[in-house]
TIVO-2410 file (N, C-alpha, C; in nm, 3 decimals):
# residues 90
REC num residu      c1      c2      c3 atome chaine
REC   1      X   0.228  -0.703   2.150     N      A
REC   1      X   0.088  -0.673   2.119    CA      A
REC   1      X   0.081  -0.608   1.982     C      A
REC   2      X  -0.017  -0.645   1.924     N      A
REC   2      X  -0.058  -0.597   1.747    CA      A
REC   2      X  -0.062  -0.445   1.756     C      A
REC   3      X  -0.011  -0.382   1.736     N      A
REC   3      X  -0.054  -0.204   1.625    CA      A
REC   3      X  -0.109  -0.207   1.571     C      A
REC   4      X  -0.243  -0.195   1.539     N      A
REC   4      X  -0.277  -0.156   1.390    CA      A
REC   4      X  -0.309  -0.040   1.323     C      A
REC   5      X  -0.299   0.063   1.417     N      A
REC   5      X  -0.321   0.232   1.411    CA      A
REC   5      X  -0.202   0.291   1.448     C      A
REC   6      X  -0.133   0.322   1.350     N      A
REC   6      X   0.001   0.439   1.327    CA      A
REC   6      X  -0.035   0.597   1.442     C      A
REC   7      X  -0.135   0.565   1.507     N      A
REC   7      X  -0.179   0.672   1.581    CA      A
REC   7      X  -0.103   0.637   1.751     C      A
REC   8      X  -0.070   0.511   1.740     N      A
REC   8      X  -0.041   0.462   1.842    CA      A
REC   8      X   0.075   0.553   1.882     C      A
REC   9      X   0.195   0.539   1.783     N      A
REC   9      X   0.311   0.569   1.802    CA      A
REC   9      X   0.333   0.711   1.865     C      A
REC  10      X   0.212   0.828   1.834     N      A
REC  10      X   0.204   0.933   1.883    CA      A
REC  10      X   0.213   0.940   2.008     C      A
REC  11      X   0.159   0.859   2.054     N      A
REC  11      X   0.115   0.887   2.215    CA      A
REC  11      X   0.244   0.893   2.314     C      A
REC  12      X   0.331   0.803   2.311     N      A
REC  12      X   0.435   0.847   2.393    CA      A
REC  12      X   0.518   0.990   2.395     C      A
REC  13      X   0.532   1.009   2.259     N      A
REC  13      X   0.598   1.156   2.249    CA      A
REC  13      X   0.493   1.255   2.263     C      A
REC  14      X   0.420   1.227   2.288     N      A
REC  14      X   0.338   1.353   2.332    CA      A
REC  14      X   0.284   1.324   2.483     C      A
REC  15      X   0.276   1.273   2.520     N      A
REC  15      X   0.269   1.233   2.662    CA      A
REC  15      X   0.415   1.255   2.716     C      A
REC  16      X   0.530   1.269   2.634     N      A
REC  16      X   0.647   1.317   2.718    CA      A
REC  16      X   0.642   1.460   2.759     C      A
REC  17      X   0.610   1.503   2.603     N      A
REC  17      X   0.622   1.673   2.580    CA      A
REC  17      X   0.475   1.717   2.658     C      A
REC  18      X   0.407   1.638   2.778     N      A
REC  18      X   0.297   1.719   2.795    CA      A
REC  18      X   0.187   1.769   2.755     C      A
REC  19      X   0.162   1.702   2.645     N      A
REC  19      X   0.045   1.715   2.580    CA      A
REC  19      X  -0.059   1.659   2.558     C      A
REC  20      X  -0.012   1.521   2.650     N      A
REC  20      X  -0.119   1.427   2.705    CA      A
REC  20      X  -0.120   1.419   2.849     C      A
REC  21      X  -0.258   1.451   2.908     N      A
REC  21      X  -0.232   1.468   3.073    CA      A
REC  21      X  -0.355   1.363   3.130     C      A
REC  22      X  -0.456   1.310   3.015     N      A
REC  22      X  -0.511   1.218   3.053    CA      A
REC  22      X  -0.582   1.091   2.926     C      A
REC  23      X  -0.647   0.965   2.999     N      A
REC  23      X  -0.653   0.903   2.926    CA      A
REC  23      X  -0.782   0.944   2.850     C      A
REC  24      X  -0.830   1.051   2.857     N      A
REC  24      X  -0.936   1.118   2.729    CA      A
REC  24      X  -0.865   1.167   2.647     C      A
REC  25      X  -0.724   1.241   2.667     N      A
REC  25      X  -0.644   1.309   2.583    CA      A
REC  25      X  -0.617   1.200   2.468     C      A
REC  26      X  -0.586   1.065   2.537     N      A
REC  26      X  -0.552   0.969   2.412    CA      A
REC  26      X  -0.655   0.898   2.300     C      A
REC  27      X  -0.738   0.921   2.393     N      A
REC  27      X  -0.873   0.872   2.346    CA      A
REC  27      X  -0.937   0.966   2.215     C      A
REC  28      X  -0.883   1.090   2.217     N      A
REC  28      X  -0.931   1.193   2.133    CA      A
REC  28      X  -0.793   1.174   2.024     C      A
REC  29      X  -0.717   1.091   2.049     N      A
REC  29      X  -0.572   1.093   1.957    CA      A
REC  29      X  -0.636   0.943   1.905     C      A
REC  30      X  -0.659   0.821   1.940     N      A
REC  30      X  -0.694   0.700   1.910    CA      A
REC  30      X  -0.785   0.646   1.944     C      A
REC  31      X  -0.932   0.668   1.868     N      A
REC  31      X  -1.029   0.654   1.909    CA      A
REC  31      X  -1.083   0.492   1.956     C      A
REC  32      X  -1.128   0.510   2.137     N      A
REC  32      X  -1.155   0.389   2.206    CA      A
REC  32      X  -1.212   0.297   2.194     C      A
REC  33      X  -1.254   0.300   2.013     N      A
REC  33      X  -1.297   0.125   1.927    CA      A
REC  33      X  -1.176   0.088   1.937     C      A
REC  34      X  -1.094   0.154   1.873     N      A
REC  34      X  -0.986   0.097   1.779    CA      A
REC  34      X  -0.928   0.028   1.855     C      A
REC  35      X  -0.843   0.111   2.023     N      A
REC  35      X  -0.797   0.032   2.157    CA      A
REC  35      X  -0.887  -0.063   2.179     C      A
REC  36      X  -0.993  -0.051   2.193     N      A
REC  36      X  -1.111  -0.184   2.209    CA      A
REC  36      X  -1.056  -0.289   2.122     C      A
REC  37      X  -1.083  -0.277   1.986     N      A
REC  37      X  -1.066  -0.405   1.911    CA      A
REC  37      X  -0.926  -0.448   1.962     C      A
REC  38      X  -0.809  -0.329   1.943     N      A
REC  38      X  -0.680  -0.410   1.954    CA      A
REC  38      X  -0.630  -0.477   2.100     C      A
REC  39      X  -0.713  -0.428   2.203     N      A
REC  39      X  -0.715  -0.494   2.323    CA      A
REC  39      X  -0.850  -0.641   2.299     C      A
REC  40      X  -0.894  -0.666   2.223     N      A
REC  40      X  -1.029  -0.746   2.210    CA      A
REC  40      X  -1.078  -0.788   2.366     C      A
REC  41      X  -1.134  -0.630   2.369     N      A
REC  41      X  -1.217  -0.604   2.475    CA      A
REC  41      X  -1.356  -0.511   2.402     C      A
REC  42      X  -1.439  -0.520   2.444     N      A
REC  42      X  -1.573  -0.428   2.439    CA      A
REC  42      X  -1.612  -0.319   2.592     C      A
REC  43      X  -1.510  -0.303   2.672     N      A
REC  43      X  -1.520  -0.190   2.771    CA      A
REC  43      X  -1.478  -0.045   2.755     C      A
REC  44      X  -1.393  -0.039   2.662     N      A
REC  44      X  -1.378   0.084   2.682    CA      A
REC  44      X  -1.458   0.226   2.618     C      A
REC  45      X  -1.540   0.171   2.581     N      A
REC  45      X  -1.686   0.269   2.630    CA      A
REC  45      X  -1.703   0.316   2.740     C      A
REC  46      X  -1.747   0.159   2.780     N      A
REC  46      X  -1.743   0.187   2.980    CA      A
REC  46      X  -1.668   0.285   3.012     C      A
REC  47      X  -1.534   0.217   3.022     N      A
REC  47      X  -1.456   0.314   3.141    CA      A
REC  47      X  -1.411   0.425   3.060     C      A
REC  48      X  -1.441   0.512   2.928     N      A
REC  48      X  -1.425   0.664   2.895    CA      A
REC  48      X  -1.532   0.734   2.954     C      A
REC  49      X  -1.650   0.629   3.038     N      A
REC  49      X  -1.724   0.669   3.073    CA      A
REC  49      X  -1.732   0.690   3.246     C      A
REC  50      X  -1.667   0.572   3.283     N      A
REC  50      X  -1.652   0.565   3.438    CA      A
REC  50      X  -1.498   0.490   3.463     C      A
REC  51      X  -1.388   0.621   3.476     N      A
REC  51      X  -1.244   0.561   3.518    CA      A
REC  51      X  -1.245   0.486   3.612     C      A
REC  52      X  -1.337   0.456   3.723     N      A
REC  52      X  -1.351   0.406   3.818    CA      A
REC  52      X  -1.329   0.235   3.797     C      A
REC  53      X  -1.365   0.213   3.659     N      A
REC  53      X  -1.416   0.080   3.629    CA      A
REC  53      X  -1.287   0.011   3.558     C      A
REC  54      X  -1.202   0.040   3.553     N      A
REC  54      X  -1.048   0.008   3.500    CA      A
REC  54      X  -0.999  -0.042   3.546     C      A
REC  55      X  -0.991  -0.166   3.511     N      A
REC  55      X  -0.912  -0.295   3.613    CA      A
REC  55      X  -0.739  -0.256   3.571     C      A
REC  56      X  -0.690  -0.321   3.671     N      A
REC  56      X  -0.539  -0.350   3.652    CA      A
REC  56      X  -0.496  -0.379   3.553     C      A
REC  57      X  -0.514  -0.483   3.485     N      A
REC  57      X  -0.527  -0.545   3.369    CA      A
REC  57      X  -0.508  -0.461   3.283     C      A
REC  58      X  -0.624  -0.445   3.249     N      A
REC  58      X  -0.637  -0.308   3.164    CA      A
REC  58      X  -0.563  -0.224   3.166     C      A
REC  59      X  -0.515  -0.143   3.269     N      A
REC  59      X  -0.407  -0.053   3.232    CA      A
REC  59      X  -0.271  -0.102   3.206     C      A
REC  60      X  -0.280  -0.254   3.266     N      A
REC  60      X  -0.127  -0.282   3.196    CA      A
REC  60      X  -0.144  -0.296   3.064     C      A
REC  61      X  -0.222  -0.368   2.994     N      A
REC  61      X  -0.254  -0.349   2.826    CA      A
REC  61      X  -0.258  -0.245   2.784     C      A
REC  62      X  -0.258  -0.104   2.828     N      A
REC  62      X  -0.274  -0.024   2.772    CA      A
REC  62      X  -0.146   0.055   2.776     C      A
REC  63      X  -0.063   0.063   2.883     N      A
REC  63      X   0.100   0.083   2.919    CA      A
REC  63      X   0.158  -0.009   2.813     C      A
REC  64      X   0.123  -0.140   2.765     N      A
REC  64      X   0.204  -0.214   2.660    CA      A
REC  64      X   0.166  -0.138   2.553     C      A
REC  65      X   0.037  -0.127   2.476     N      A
REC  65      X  -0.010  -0.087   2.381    CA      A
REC  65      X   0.025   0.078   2.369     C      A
REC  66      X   0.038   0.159   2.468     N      A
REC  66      X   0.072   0.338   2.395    CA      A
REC  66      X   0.250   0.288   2.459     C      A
REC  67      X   0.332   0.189   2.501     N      A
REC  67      X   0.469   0.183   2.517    CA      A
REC  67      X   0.468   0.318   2.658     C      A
REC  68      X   0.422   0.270   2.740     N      A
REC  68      X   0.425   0.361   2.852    CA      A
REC  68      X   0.449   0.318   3.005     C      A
REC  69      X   0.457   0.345   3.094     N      A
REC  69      X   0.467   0.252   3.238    CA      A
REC  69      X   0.287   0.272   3.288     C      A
REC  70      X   0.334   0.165   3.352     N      A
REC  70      X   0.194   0.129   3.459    CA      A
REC  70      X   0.140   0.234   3.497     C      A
REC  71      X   0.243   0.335   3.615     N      A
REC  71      X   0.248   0.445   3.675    CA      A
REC  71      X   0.196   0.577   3.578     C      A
REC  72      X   0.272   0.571   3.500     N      A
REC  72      X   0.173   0.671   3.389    CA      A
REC  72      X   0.019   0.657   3.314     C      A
REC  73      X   0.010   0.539   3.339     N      A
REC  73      X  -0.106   0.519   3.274    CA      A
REC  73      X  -0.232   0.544   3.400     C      A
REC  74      X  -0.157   0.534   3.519     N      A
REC  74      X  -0.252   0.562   3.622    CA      A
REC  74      X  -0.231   0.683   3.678     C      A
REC  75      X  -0.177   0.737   3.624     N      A
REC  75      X  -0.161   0.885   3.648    CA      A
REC  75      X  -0.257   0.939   3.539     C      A
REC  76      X  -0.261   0.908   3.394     N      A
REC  76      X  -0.366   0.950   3.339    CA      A
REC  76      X  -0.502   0.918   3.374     C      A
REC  77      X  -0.547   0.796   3.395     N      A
REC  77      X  -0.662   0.727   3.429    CA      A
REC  77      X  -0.673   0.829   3.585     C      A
REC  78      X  -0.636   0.821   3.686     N      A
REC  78      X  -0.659   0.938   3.787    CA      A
REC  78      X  -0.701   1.102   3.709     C      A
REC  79      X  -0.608   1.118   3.619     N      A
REC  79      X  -0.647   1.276   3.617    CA      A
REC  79      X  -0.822   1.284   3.562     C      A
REC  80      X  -0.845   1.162   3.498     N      A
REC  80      X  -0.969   1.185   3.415    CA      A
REC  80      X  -1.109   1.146   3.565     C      A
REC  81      X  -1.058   1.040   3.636     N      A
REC  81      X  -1.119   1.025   3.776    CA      A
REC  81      X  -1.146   1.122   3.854     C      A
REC  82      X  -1.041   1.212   3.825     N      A
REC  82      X  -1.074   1.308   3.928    CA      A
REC  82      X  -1.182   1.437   3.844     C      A
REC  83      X  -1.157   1.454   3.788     N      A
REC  83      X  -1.262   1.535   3.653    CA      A
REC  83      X  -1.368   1.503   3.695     C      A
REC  84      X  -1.400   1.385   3.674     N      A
REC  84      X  -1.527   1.356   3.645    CA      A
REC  84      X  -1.608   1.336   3.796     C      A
REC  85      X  -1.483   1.297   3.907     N      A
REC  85      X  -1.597   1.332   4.028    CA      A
REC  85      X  -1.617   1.495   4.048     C      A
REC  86      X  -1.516   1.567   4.019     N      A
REC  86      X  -1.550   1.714   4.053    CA      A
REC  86      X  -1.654   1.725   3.982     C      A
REC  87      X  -1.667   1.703   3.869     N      A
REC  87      X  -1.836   1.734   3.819    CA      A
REC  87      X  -1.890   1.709   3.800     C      A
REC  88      X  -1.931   1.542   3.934     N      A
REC  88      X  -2.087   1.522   3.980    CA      A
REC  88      X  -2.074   1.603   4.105     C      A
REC  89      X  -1.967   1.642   4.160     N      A
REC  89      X  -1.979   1.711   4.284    CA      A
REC  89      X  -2.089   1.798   4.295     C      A
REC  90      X  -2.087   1.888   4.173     N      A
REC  90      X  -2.126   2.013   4.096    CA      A
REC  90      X  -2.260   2.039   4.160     C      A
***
């Protein structure tokens, strides 16, 4: 898959060292046009908006694209799921 943002490369080493615990964390590291265009998708608006809406798919493109596993990427995509229902709970 194409790179075209040197921002990419960040994300694994900092997602090792803990400093990424969700997929907003990356989103604030590589902003979710840029993954948009380089996935040539127009959703991820959407789903920074509703994790709920994240197909499979999608997170495997996105495990290829930050060089990460499946499992991690749905471990981030959960942490931000769960956020965001605790505060419509509210």
């Amino acid at each position: 898959m194409q790179k075209d943002d040197l921002r990419y490369d960040a994300v694994k080493p900092l997602y090792e060292k803990g400093k990424i615990k969700s997929l907003s964390d990356i989103f604030r590291l590589v902003p979710k046009t840029n993954v948009g265009m380089d996935l040539k998708t127009k959703r991820m608006n959407l789903i920074g908006r509703n994790m709920g809406e994240l197909k499979l798919q999608e997170m495997h493109q996105l495990a290829d694209l930050f060089e990460l596993t499946l499992d991690d990427i749905i471990k981030l995509a959960e942490a931000d799921y769960s956020r965001i229902r605790r505060s419509k709970n509210k």
